[in-house]
PDBQT receptor file of N, H, CA, C and O in Angstrom, charges set to zero:
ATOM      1  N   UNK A   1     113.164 -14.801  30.794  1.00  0.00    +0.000 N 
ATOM      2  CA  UNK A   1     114.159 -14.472  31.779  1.00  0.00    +0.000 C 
ATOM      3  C   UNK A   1     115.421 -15.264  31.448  1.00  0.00    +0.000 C 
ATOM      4  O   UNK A   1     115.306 -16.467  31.212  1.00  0.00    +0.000 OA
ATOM      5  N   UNK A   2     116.792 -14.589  31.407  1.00  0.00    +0.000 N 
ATOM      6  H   UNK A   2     116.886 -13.612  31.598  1.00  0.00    +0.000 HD
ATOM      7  CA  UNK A   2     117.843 -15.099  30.740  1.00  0.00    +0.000 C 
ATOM      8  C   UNK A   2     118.528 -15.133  32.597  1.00  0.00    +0.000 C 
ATOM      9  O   UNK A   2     118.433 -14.277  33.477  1.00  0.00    +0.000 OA
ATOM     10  N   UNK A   3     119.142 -16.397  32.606  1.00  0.00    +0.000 N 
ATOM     11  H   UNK A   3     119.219 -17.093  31.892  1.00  0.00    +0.000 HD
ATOM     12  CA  UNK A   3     120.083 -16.801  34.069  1.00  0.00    +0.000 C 
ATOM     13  C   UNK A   3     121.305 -17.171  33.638  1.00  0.00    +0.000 C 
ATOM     14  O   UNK A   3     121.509 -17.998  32.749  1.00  0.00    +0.000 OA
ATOM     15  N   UNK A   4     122.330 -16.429  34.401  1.00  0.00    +0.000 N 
ATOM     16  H   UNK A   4     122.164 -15.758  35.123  1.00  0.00    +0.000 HD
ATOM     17  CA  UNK A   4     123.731 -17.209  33.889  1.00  0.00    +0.000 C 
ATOM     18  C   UNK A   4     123.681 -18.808  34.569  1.00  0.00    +0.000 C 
ATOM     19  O   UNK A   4     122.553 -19.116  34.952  1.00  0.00    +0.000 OA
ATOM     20  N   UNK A   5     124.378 -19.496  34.700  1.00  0.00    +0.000 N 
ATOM     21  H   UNK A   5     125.294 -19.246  34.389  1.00  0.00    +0.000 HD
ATOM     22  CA  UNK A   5     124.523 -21.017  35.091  1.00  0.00    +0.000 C 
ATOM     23  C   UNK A   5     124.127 -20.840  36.932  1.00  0.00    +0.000 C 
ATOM     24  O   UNK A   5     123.224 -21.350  37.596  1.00  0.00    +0.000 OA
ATOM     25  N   UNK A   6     125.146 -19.982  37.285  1.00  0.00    +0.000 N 
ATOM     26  H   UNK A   6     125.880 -19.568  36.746  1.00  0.00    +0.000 HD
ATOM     27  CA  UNK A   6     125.490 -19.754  38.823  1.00  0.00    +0.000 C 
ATOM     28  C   UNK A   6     123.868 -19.649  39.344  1.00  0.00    +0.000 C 
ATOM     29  O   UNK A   6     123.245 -20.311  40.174  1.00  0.00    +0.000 OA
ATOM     30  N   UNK A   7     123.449 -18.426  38.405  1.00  0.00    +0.000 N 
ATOM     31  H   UNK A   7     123.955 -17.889  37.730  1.00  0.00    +0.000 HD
ATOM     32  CA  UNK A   7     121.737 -17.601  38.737  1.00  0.00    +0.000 C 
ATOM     33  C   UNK A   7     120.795 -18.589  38.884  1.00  0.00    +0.000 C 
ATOM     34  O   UNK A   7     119.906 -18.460  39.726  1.00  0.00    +0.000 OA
ATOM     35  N   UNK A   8     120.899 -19.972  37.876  1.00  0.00    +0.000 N 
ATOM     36  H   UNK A   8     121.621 -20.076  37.192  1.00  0.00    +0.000 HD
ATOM     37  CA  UNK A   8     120.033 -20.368  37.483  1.00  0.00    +0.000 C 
ATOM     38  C   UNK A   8     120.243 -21.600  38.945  1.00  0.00    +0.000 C 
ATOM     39  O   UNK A   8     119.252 -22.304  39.141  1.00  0.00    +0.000 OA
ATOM     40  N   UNK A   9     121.491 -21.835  39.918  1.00  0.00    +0.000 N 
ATOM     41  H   UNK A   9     122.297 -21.263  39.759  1.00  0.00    +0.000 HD
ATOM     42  CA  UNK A   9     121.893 -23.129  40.632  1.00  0.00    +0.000 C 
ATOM     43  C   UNK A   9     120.646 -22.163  41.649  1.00  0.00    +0.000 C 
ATOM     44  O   UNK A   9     119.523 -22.416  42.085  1.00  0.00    +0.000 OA
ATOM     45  N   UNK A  10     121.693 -20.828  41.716  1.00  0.00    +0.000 N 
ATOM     46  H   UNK A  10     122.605 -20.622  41.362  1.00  0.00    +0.000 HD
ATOM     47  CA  UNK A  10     120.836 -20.126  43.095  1.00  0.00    +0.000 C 
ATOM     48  C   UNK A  10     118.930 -20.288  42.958  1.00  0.00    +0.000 C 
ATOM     49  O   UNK A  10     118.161 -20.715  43.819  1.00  0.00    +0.000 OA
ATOM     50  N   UNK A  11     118.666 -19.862  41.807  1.00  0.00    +0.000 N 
ATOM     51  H   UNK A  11     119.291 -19.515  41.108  1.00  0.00    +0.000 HD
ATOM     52  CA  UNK A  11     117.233 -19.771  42.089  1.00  0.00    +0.000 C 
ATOM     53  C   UNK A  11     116.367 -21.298  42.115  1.00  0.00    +0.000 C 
ATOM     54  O   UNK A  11     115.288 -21.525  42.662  1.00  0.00    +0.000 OA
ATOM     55  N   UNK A  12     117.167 -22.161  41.391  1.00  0.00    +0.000 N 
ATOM     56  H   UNK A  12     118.044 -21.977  40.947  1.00  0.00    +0.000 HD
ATOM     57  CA  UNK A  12     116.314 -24.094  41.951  1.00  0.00    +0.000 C 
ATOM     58  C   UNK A  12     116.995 -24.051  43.189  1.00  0.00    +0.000 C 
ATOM     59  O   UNK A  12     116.506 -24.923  43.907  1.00  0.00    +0.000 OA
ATOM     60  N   UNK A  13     117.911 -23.431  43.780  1.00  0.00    +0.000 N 
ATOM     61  H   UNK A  13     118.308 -22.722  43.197  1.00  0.00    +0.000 HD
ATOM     62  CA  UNK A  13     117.996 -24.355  45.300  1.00  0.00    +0.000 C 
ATOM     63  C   UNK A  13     116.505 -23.522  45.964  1.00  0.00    +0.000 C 
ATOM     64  O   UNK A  13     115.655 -24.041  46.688  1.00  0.00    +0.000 OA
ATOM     65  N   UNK A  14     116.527 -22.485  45.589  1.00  0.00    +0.000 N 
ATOM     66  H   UNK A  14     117.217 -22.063  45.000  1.00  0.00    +0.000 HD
ATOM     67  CA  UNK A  14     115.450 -21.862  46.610  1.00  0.00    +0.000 C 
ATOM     68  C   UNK A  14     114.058 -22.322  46.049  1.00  0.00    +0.000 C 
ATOM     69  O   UNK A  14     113.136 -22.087  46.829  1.00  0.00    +0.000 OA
ATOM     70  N   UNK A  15     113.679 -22.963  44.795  1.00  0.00    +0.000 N 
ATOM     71  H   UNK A  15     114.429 -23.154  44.161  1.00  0.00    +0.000 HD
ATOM     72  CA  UNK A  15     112.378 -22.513  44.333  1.00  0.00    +0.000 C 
ATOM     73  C   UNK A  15     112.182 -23.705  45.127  1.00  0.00    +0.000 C 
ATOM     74  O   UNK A  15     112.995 -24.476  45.639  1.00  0.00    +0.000 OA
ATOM     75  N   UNK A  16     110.746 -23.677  45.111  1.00  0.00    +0.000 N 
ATOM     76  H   UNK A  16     110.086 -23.051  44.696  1.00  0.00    +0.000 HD
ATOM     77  CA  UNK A  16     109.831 -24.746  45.724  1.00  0.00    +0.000 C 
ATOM     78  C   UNK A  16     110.006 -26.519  44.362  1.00  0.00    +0.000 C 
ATOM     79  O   UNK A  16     110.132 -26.600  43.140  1.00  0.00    +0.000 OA
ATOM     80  N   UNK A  17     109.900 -27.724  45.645  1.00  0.00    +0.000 N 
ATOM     81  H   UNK A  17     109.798 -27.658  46.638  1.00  0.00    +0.000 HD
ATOM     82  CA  UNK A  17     109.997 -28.945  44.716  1.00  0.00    +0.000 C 
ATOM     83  C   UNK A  17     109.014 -28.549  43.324  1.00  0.00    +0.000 C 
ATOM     84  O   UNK A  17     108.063 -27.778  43.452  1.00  0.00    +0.000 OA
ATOM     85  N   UNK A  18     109.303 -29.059  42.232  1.00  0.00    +0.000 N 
ATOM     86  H   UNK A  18     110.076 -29.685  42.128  1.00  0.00    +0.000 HD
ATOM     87  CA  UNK A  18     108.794 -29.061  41.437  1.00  0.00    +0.000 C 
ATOM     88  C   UNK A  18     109.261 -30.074  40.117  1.00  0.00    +0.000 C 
ATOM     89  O   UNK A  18     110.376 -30.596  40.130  1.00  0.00    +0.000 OA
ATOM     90  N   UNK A  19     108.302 -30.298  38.979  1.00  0.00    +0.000 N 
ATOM     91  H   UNK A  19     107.396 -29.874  38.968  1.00  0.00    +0.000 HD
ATOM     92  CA  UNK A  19     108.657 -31.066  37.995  1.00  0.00    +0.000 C 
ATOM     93  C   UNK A  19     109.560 -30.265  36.892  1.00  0.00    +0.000 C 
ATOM     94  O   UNK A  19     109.169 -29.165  36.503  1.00  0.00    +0.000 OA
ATOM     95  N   UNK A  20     110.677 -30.788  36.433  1.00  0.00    +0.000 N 
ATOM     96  H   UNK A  20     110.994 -31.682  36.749  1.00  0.00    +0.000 HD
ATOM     97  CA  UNK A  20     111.408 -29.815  35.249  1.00  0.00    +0.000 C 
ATOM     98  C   UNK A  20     111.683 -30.629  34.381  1.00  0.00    +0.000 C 
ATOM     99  O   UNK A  20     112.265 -31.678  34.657  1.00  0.00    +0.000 OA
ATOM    100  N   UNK A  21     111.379 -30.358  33.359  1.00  0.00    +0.000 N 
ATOM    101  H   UNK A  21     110.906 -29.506  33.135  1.00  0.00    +0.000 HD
ATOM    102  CA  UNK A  21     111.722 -31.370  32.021  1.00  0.00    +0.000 C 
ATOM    103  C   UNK A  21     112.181 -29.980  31.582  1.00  0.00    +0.000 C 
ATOM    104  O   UNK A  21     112.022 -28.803  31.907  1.00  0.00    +0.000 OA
ATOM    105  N   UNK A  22     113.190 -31.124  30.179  1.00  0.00    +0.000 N 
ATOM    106  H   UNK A  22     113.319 -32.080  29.915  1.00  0.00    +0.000 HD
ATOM    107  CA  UNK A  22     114.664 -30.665  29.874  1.00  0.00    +0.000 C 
ATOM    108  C   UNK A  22     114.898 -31.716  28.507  1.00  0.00    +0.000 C 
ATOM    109  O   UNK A  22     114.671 -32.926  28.492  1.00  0.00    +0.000 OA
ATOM    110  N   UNK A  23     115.393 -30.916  27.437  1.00  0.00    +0.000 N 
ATOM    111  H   UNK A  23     115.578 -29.933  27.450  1.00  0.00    +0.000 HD
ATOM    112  CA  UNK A  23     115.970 -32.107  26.510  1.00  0.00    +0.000 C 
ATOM    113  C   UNK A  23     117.132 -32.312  27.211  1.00  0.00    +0.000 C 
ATOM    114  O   UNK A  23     117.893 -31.772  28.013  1.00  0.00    +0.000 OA
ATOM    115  N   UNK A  24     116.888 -33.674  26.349  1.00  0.00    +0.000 N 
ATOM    116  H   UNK A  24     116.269 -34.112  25.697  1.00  0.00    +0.000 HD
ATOM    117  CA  UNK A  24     118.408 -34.811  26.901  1.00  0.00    +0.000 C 
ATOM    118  C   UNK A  24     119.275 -34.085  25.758  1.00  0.00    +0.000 C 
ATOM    119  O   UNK A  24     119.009 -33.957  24.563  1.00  0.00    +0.000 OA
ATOM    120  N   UNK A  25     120.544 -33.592  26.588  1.00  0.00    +0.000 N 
ATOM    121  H   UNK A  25     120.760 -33.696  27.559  1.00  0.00    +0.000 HD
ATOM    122  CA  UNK A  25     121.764 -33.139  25.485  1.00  0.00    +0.000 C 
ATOM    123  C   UNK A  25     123.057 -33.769  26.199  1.00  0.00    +0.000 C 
ATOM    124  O   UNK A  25     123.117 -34.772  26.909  1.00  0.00    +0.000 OA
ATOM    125  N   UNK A  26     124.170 -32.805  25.767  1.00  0.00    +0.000 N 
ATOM    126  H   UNK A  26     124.122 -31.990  25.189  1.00  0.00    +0.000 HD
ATOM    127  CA  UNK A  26     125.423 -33.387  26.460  1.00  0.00    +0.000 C 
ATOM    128  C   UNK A  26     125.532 -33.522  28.094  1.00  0.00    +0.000 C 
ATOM    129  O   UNK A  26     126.028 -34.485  28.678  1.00  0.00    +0.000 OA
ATOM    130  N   UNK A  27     124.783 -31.982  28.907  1.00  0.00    +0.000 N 
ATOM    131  H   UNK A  27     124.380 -31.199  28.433  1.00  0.00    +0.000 HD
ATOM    132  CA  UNK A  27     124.672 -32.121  30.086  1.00  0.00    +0.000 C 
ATOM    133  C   UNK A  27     123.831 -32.347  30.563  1.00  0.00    +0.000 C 
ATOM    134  O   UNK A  27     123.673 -32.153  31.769  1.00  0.00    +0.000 OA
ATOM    135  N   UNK A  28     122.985 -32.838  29.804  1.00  0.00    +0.000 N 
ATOM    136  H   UNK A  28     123.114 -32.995  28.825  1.00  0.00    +0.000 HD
ATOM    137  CA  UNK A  28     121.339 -32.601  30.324  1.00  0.00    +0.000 C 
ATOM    138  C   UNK A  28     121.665 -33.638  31.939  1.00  0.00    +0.000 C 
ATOM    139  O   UNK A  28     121.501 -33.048  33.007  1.00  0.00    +0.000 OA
ATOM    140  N   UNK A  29     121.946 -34.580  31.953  1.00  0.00    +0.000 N 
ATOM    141  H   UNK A  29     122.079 -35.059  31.085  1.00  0.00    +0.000 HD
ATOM    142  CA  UNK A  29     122.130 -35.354  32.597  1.00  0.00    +0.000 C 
ATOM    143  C   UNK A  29     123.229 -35.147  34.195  1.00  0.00    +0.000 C 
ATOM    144  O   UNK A  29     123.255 -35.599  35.340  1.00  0.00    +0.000 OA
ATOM    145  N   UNK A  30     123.987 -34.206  33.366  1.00  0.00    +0.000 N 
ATOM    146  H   UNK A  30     123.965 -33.839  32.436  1.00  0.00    +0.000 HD
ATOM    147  CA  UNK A  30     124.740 -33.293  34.937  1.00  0.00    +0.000 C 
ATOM    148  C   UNK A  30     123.770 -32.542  35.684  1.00  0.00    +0.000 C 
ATOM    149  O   UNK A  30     123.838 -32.369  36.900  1.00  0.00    +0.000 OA
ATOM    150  N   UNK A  31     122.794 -32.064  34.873  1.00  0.00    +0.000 N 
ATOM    151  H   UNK A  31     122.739 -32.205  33.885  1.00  0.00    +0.000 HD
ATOM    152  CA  UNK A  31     121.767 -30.713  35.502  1.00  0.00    +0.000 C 
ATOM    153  C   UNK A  31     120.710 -31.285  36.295  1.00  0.00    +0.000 C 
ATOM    154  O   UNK A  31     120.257 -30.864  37.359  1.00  0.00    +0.000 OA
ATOM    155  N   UNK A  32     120.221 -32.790  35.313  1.00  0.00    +0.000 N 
ATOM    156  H   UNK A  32     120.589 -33.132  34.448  1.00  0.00    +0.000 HD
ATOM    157  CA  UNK A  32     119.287 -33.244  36.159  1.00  0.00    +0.000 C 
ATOM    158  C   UNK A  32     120.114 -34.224  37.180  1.00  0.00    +0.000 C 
ATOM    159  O   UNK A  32     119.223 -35.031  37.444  1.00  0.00    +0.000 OA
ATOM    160  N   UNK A  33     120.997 -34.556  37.747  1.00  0.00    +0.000 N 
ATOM    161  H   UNK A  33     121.721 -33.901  37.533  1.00  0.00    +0.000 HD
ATOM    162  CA  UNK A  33     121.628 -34.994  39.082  1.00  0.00    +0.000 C 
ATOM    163  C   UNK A  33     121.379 -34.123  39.969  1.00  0.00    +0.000 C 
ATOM    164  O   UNK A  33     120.711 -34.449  40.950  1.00  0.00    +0.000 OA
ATOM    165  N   UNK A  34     121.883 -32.768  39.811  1.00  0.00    +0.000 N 
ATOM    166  H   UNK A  34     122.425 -32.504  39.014  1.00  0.00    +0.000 HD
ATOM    167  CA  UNK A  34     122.245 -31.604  40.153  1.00  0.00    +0.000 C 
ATOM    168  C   UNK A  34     120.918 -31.226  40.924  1.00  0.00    +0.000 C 
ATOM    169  O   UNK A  34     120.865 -31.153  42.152  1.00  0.00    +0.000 OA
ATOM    170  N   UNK A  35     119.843 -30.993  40.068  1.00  0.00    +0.000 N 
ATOM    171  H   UNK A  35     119.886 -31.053  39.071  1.00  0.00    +0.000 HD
ATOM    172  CA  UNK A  35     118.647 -30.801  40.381  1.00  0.00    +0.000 C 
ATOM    173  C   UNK A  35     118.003 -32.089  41.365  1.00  0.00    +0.000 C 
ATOM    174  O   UNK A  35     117.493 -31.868  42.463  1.00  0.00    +0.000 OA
ATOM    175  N   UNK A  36     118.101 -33.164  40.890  1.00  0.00    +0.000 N 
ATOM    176  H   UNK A  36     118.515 -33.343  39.998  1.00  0.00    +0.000 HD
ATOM    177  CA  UNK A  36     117.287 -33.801  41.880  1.00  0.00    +0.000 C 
ATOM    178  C   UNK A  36     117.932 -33.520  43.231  1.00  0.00    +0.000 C 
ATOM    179  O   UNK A  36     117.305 -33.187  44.237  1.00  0.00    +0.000 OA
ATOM    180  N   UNK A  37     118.927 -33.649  43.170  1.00  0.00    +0.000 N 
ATOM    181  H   UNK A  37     119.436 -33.920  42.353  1.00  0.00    +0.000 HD
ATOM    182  CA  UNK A  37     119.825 -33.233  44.772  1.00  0.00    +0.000 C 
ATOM    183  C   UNK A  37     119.054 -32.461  45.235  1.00  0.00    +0.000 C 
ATOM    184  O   UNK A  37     118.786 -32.813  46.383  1.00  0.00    +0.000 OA
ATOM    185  N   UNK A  38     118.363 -31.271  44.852  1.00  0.00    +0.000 N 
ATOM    186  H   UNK A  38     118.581 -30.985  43.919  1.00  0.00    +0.000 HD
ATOM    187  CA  UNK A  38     117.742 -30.093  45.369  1.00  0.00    +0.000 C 
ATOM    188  C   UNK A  38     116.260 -30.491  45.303  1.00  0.00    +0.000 C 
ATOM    189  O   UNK A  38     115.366 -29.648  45.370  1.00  0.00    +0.000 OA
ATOM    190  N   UNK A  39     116.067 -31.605  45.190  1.00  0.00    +0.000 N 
ATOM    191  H   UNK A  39     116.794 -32.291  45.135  1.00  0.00    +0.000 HD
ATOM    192  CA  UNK A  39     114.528 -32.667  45.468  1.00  0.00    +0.000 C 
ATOM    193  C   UNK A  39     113.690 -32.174  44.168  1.00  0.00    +0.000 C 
ATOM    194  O   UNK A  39     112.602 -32.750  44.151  1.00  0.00    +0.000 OA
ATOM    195  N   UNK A  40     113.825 -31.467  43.296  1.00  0.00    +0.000 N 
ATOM    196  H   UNK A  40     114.708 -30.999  43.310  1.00  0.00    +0.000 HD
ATOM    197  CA  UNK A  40     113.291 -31.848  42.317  1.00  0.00    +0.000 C 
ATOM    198  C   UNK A  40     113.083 -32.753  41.392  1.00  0.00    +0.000 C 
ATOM    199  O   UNK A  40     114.043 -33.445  41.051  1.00  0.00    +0.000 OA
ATOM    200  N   UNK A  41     111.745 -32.962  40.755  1.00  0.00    +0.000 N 
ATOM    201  H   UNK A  41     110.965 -32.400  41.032  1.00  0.00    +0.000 HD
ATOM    202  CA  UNK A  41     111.657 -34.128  40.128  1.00  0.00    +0.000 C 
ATOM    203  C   UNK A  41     111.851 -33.755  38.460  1.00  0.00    +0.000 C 
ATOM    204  O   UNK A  41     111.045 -33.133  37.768  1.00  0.00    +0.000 OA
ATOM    205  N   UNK A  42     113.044 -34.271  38.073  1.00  0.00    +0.000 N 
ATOM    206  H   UNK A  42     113.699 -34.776  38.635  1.00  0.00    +0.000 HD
ATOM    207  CA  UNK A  42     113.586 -34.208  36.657  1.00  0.00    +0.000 C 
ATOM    208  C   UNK A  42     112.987 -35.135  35.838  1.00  0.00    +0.000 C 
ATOM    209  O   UNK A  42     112.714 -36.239  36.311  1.00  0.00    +0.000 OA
ATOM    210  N   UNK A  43     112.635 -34.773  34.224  1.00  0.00    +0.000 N 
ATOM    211  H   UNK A  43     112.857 -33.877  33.840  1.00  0.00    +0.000 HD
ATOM    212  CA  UNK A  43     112.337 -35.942  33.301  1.00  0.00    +0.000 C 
ATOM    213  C   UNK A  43     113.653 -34.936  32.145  1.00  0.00    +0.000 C 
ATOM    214  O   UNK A  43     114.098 -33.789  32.154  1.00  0.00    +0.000 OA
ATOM    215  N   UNK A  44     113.817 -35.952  31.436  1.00  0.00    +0.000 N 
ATOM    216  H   UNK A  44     113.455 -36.884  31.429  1.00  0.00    +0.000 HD
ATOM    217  CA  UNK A  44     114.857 -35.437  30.167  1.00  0.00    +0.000 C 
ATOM    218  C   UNK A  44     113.654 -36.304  29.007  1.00  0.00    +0.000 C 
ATOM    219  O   UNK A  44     112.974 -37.323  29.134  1.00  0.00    +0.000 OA
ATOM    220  N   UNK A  45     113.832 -35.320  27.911  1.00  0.00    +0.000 N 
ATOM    221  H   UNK A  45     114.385 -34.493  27.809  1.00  0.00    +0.000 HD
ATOM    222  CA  UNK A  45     112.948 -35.664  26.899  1.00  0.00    +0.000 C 
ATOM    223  C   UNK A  45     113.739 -35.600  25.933  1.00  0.00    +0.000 C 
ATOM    224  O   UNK A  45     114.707 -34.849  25.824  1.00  0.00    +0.000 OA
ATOM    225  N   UNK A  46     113.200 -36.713  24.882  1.00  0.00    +0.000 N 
ATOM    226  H   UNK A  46     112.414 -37.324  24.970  1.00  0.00    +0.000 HD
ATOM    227  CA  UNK A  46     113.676 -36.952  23.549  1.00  0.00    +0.000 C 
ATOM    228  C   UNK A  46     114.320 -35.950  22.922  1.00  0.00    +0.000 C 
ATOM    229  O   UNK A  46     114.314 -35.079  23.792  1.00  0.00    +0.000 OA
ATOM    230  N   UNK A  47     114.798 -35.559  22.113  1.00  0.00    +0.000 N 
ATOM    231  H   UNK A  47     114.803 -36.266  21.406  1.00  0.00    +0.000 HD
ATOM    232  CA  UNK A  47     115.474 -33.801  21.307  1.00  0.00    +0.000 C 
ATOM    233  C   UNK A  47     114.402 -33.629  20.759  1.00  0.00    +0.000 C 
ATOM    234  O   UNK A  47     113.584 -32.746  21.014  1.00  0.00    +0.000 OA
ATOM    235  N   UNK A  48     114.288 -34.935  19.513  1.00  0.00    +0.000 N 
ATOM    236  H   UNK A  48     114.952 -35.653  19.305  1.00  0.00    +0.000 HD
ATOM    237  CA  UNK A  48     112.747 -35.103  18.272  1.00  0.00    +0.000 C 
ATOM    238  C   UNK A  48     111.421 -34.713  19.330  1.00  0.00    +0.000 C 
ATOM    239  O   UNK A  48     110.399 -34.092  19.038  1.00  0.00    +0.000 OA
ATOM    240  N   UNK A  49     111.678 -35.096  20.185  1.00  0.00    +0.000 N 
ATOM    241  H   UNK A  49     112.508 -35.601  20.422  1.00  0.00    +0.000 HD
ATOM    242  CA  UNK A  49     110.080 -34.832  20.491  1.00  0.00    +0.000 C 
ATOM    243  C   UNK A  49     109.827 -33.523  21.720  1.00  0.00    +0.000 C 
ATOM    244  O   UNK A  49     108.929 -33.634  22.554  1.00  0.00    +0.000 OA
ATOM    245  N   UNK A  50     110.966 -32.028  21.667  1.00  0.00    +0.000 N 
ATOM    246  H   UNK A  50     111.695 -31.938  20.989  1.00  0.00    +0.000 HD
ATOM    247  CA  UNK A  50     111.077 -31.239  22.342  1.00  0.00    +0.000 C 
ATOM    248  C   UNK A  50     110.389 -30.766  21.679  1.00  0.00    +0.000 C 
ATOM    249  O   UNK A  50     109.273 -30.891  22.182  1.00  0.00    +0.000 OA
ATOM    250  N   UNK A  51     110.306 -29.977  20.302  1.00  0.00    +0.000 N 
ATOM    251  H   UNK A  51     111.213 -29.876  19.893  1.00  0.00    +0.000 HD
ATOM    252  CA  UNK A  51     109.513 -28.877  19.669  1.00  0.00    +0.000 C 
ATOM    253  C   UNK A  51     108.215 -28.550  20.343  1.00  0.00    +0.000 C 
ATOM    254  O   UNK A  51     107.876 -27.422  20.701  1.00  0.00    +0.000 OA
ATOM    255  N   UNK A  52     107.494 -29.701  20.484  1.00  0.00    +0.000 N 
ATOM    256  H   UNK A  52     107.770 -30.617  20.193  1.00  0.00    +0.000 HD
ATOM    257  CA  UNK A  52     105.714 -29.145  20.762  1.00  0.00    +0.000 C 
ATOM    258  C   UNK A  52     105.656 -28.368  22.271  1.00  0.00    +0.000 C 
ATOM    259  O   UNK A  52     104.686 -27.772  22.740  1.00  0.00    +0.000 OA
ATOM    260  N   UNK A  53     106.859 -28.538  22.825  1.00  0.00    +0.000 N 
ATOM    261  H   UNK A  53     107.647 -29.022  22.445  1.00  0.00    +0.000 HD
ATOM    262  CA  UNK A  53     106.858 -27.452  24.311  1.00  0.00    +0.000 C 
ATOM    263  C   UNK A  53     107.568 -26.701  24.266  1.00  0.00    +0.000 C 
ATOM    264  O   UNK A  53     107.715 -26.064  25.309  1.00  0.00    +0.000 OA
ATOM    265  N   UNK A  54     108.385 -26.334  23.127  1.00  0.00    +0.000 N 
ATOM    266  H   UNK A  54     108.266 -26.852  22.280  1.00  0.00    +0.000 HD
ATOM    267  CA  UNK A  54     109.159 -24.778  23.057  1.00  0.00    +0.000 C 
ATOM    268  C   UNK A  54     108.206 -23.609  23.057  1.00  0.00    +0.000 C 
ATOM    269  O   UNK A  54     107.335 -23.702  22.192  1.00  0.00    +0.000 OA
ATOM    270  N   UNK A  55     108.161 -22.577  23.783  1.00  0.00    +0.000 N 
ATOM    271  H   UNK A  55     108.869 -22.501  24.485  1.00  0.00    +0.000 HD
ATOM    272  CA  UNK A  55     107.487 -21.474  23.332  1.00  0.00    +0.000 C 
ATOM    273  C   UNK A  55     108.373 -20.448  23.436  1.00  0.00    +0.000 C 
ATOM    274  O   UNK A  55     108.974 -20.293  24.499  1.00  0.00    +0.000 OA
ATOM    275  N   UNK A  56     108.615 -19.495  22.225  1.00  0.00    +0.000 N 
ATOM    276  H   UNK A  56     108.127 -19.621  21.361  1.00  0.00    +0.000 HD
ATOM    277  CA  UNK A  56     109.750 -18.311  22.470  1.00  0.00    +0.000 C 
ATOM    278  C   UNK A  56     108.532 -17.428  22.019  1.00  0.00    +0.000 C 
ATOM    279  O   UNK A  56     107.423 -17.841  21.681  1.00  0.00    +0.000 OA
ATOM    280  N   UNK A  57     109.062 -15.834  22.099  1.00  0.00    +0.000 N 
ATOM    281  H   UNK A  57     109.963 -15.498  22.374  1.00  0.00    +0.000 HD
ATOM    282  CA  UNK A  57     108.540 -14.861  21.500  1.00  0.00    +0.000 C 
ATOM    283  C   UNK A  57     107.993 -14.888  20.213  1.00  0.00    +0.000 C 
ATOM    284  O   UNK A  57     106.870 -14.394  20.122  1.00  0.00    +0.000 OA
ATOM    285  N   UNK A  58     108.633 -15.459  18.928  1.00  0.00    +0.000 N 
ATOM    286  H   UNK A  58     109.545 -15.861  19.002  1.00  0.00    +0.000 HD
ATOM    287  CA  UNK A  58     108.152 -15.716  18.103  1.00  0.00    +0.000 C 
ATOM    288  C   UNK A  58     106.705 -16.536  17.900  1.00  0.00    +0.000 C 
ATOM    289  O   UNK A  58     105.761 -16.252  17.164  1.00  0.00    +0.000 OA
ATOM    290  N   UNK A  59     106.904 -17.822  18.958  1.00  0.00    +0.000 N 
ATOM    291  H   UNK A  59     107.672 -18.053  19.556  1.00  0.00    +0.000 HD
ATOM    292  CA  UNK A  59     105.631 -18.586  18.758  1.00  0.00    +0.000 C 
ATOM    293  C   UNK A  59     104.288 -17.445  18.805  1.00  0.00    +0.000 C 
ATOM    294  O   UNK A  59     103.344 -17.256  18.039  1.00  0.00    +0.000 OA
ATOM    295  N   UNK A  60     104.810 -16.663  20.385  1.00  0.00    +0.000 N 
ATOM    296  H   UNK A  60     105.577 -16.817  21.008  1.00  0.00    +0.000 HD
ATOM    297  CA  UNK A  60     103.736 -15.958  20.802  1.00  0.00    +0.000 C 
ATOM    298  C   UNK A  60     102.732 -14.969  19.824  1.00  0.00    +0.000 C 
ATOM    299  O   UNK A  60     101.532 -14.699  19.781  1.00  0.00    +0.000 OA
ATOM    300  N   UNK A  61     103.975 -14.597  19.062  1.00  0.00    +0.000 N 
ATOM    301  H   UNK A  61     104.950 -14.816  19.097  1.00  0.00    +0.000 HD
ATOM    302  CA  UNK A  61     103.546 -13.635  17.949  1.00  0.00    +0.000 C 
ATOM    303  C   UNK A  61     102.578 -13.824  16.766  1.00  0.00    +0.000 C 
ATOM    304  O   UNK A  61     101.941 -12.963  16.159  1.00  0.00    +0.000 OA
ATOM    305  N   UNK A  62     102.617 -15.025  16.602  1.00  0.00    +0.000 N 
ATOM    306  H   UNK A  62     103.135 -15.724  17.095  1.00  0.00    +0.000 HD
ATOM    307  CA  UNK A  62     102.370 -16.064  15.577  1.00  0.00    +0.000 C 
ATOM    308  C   UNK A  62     100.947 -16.541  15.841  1.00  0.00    +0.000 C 
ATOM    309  O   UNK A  62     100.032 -16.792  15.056  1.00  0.00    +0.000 OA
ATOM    310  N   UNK A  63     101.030 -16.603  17.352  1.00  0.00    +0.000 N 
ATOM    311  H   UNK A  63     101.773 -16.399  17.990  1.00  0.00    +0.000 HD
ATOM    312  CA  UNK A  63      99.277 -17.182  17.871  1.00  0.00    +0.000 C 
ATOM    313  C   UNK A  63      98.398 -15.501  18.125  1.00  0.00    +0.000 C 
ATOM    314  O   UNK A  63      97.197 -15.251  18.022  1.00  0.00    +0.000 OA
ATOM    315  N   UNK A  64      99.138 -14.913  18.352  1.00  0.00    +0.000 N 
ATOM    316  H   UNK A  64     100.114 -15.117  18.436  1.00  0.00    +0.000 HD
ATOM    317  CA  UNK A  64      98.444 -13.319  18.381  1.00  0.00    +0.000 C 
ATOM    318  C   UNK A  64      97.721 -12.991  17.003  1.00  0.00    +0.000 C 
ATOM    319  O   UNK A  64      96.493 -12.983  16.927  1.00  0.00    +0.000 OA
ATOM    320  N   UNK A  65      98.514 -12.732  15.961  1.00  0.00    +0.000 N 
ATOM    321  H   UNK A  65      99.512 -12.739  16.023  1.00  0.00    +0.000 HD
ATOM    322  CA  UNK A  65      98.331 -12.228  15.022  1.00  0.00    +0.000 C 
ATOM    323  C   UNK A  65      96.763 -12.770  14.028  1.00  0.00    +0.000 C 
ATOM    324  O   UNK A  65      96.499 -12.235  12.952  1.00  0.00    +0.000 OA
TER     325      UNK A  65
């Protein structure tokens, strides 16, 4: 599911508390303010150590086959 910025404020104010990890980048750190405001609990993770929780379409394809 692709959210523009605005889509993505609207649907964390409404979703239920929850945990969101996020690499640490330039804003990572605006988003997770942003977010905890809305009582979620933010972690920011290493960049190096994001890979092992990416999953795109490709991964999926890859474990299918």
């Amino acid at each position: 599911m692709k959210l523009s910025r605005k889509q993505f404020l609207a649907f964390m104010q409404t979703h239920p508390r929850c945990r969101v990890a996020m690499e640490a980048c330039a804003t990572a750190h605006h988003w997770a303010l942003t977010l905890t405001a809305f009582g979620h609990n933010v972690r920011l993770i290493v960049p190096k150590l994001v890979k092992p929780y990416v999953k795109n379409q490709n991964d999926m394809a890859a474990r299918v086959s």
